[in-house]
C-alpha positions as CSV (number, residue, x, y, z in Angstrom):
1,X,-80.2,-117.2,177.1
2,X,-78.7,-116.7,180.7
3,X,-77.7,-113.2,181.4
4,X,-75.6,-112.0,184.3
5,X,-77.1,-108.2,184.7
6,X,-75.2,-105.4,187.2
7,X,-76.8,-102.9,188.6
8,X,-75.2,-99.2,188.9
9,X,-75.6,-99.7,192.7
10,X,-76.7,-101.8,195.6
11,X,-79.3,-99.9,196.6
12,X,-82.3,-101.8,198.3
13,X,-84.5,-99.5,196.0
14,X,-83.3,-100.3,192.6
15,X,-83.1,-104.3,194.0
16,X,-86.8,-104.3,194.7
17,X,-87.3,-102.3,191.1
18,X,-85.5,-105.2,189.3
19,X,-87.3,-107.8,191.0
20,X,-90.7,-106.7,189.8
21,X,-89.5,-105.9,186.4
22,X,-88.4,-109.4,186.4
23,X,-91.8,-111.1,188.0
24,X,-93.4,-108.4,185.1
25,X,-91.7,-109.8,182.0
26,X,-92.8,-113.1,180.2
27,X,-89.6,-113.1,178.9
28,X,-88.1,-113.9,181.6
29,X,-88.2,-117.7,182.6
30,X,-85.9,-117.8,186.3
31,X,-84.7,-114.6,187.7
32,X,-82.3,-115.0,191.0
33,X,-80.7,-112.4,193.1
34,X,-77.3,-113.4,193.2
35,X,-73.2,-113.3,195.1
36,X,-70.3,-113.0,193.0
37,X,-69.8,-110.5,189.5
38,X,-73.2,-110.1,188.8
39,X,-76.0,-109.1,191.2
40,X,-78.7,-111.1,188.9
41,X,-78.9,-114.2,186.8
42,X,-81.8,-114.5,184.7
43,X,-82.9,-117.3,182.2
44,X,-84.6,-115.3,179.4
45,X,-86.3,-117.4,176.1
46,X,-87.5,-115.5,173.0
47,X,-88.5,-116.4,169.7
48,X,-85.7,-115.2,167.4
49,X,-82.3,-113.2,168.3
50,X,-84.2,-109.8,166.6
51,X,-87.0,-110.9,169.6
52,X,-84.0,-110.9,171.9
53,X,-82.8,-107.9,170.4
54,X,-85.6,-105.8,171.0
55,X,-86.1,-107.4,174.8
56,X,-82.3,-106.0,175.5
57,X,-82.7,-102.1,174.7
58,X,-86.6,-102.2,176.4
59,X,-85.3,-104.3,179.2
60,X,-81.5,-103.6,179.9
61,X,-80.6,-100.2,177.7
62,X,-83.8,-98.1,178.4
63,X,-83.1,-98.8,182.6
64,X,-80.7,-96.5,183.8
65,X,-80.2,-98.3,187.3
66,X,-78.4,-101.3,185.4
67,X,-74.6,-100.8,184.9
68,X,-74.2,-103.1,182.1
69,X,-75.2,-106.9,181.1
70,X,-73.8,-110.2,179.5
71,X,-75.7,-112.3,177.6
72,X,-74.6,-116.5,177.3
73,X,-76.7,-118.5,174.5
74,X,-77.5,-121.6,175.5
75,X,-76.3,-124.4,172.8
76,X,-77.8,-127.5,174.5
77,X,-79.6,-128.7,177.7
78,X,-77.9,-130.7,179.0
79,X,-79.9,-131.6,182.0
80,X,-82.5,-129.1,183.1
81,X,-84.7,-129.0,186.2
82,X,-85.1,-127.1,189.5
83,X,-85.9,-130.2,192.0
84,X,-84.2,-130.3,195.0
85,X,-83.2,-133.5,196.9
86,X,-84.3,-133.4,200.2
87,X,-84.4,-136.0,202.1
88,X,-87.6,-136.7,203.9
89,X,-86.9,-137.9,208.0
90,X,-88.5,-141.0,209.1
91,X,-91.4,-140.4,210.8
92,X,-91.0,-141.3,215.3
């Protein structure tokens, strides 16, 4: 799944408290910090939807510092990978 999380508020506090719940949790795969509706995207993998299910109300309902969350199922990869093209400078 990909889930866009909120927080309640911006606070530098609660941003730091999300990160490390995030480096914390084997369910999540990819966490980033992000611009836009959400303040977090994370890419989260369980077992079964009742796995999931469970993950949500420890993870998401039980945190009072998040505002609210929206979870996207992922049908299909199709591509996948984090590389990054760079392109390496001839050496002088």
């Amino acid at each position: 799944m990909l889930v866009l999380v909120s927080l309640e508020r911006e606070r530098s506090d609660m941003i730091d408290d999300f990160k490390k719940a995030i480096k914390s949790s084997a369910e999540v795969i990819n966490g980033f910090y992000v611009t836009g509706d959400a303040d977090f995207v994370l890419y989260i993998t369980t077992r079964s939807m009742e796995e999931y299910e469970q993950f949500t109300r420890r993870f998401f309902y039980d945190n009072p510092n998040i505002k609210g969350c929206k979870t996207i199922v992922i049908m299909d990869r199709a591509k996948a990978g984090f590389a990054v093209p760079i392109e390496i400078p001839p050496e002088a």
